[in-house]
C-alpha positions in Angstrom: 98.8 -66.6 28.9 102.0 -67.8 27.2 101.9 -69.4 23.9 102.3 -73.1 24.6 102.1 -76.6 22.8 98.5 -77.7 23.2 97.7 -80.3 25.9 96.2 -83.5 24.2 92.5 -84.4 25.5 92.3 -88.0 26.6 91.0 -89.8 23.6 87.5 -91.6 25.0 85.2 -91.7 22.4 85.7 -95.9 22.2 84.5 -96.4 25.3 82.1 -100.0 25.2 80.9 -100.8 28.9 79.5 -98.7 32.0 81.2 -100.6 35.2 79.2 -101.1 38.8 81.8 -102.3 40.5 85.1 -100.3 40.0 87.4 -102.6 42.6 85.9 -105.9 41.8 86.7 -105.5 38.2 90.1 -104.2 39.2 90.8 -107.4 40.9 89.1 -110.0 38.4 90.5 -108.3 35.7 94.0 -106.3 36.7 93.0 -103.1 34.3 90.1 -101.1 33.6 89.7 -100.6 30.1 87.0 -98.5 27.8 84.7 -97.8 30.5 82.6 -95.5 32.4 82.6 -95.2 35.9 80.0 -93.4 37.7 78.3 -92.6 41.0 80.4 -95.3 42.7 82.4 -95.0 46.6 85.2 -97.1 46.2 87.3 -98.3 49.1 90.5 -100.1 50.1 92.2 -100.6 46.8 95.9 -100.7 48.4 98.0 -103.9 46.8 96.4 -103.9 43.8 98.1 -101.6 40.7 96.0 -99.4 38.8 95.9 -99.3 35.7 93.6 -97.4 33.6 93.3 -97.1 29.8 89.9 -95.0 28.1 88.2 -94.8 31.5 85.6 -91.7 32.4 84.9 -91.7 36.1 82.5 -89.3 36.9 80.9 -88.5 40.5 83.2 -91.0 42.5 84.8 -91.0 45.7 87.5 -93.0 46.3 88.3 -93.5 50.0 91.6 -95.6 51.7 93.1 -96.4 48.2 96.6 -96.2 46.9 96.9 -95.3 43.2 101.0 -95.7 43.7 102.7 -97.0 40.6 99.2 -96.3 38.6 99.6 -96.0 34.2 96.9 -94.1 33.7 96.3 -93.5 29.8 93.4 -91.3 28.0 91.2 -90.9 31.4 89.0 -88.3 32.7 88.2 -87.6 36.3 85.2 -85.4 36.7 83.6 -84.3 39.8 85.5 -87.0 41.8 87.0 -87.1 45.2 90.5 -88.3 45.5 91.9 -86.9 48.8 94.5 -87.9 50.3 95.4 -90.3 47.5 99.4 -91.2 46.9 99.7 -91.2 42.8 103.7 -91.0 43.9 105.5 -92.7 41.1 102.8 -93.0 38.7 102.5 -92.3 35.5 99.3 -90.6 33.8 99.4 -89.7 30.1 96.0 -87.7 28.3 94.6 -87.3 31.8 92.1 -84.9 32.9 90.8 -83.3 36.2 87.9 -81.4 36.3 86.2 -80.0 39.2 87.9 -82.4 41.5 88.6 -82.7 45.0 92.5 -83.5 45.5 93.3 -82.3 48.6 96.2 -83.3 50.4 97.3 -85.8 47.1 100.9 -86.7 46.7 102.1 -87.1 43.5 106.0 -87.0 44.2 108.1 -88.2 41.9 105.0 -88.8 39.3 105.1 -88.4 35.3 102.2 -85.8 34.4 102.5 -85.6 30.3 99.3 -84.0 28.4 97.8 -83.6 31.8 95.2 -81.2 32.9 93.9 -80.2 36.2 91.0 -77.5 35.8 88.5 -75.9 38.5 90.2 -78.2 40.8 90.5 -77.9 44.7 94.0 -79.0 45.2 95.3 -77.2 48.3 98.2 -79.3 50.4 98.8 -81.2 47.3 102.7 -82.7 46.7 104.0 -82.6 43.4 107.7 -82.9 44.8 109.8 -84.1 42.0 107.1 -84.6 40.1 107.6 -84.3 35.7 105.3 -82.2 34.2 105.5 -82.7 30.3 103.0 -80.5 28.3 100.7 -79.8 31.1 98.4 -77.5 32.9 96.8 -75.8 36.1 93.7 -73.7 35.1 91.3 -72.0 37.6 92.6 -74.2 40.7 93.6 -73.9 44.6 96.7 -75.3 44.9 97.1 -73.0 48.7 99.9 -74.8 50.5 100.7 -77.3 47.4 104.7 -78.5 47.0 106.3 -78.2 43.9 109.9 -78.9 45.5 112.6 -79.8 43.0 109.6 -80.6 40.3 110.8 -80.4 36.6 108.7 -78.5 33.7 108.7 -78.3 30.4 105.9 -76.7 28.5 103.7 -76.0 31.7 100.8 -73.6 32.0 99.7 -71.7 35.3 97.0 -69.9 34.4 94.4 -67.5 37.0 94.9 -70.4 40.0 95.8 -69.8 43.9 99.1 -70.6 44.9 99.3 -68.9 48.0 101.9 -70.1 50.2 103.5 -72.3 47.8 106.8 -73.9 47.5 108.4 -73.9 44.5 112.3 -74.5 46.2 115.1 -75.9 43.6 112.8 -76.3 40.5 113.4 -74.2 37.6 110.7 -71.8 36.7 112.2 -70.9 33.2 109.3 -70.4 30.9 106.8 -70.6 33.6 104.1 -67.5 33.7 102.4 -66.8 37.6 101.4 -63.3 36.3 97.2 -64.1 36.4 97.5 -66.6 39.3 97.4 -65.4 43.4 101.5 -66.0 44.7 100.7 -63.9 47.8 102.7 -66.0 50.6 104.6 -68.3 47.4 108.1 -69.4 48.8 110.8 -69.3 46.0 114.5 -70.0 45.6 116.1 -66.8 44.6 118.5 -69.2 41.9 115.2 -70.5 40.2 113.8 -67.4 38.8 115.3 -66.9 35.7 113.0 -66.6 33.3 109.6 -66.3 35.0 106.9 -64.5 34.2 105.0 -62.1 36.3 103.0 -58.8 36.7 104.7 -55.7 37.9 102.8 -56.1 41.4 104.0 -59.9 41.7 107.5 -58.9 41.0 107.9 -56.0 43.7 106.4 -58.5 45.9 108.9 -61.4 45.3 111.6 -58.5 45.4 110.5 -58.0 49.4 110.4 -62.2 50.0 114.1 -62.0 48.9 115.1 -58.8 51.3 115.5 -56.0 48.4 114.5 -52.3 49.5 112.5 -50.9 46.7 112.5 -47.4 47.0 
């Protein structure tokens, strides 16, 4: 694991209110603030913005919602379902996943900044142009996930599936794949400067880019 500036955790020890109703406060109030989420199925949120400051949602499923545009500040996602949910163009800062279901997410063009996604399922997700800004990916299935023309800096991969990957025109300067699966991983021969892998990875990404190893 490369030695990297330690990802904030989402500050949430202020938190003053447990919420039943996460869309009709949305609504009533335009923000969730200090509160705890938990158990709940929310659907339809689509013209609504999120925003989210010191909020632990635990256990919820969240069903035909857009979080496009969302500021999501010091929040914590546990054992939630969030497929198929657009985050393009958001911005999240001190915001953890843990053991969730993200499958098929798009957050193009997002700010991720002291982020963390860990034991998450995360296969089909888009990060396209995504910034990722003191972040990480730890123990998580990101099969078929789109990192196209995404920017990092200060990024950890660390023992996660990226099988079948794209990582086309993004720099992976400073990036380290060598404890993760890349079997299938699609990568632009003028991004790998400076990327970190084991000896079996790099004979393998030698054969994606037609060299004969003898």
């Amino acid at each position: 694991m490369m030695n990297m500036e330690k990802v904030l955790e989402p500050r949430t020890k202020i938190i003053t209110e447990s919420i039943n109703d996460f869309k009709k406060h949305l609504e009533e109030e335009g923000r969730i603030e200090y509160a705890f989420v938990d158990n709940q199925a929310v659907f339809d949120i689509q013209d609504t913005k999120i925003i989210c400051d010191t909020v632990v949602l635990t256990n919820t499923d969240f069903s035909d919602c857009s979080f496009e545009n969302c500021d999501l500040c010091d929040c914590i996602f546990e054992n939630c379902d969030l497929s198929n949910i657009s985050f393009e163009k958001g911005t999240l800062h001190r915001v953890k996943f843990i053991k969730c279901r993200l499958t098929g997410c798009d957050f193009s063009g997002t700010l991720l900044q002291h982020t963390s996604f860990i034991q998450c399922k995360m296969n089909y997700i888009n990060f396209s142009s995504a910034v990722f800004k003191t972040a990480e990916i730890v123990n998580s299935d990101c099969t078929y996930g789109s990192f196209v023309a995404a920017k990092f800096k200060n990024m950890l991969f660390h023992e996660d599936v990226l099988k079948e990957a794209e990582f086309i025109n993004t720099s992976l300067k400073d990036l380290d794949f060598s404890t993760s699966n890349i079997e299938g991983i699609v990568l632009s021969s003028d991004s790998l400067q400076g990327l970190t892998v084991s000896m079996e990875q790099a004979s393998a990404i030698a054969r994606l880019l037609g060299l004969i190893i003898k």
